[in-house]
C-alpha positions in Angstrom: 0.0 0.0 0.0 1.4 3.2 -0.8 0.3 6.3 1.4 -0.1 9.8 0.0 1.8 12.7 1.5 -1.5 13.6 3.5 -1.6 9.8 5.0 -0.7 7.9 7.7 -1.3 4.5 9.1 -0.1 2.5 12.8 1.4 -1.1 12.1 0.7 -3.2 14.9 1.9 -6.6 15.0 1.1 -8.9 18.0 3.9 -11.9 18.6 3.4 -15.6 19.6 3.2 -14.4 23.6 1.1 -11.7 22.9 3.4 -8.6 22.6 2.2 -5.6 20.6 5.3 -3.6 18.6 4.0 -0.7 16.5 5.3 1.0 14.0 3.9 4.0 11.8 4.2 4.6 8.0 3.4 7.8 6.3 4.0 9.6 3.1 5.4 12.3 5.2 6.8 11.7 8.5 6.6 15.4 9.8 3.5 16.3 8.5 0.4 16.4 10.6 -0.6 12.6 9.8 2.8 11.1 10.6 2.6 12.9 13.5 -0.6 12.1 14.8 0.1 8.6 14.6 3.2 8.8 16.2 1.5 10.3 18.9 -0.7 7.6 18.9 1.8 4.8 18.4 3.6 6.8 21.9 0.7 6.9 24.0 -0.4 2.9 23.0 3.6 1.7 24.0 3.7 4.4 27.1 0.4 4.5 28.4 -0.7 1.7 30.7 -3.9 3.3 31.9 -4.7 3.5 27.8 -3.3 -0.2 26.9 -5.7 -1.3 29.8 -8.7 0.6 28.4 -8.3 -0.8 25.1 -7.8 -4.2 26.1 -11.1 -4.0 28.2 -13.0 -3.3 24.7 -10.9 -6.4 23.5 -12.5 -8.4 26.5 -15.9 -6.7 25.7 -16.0 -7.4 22.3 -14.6 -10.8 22.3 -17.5 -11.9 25.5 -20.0 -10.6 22.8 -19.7 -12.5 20.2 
């Protein structure tokens, strides 16, 4: 997939024991979609109150189906 300048897009890749790495591509790193997902891509790796809350809609999700 190429991205256009104005694009951006978080990689996340989940390993056998259930580590999350994520990476972000853009067509331009410093523009304001590169840096919104590196941002983004911060607060998921940094954030432990946010990794929580997003694995609770995991949870939710996942009990729903």
């Amino acid at each position: 997939m190429e991205l256009k300048d104005n694009q951006a897009a978080l990689i996340l890749e989940v390993d056998e024991e259930g580590g999350v790495s994520v990476n972000v591509a853009s067509g331009d790193v410093d523009g304001p979609a590169g840096a919104i997902c590196q941002a983004i891509a911060v607060k998921l790796m940094q954030d432990e109150a946010f990794q929580a809350e997003i694995m609770n809609m995991i949870e939710v999700e996942d009990s729903d189906a």
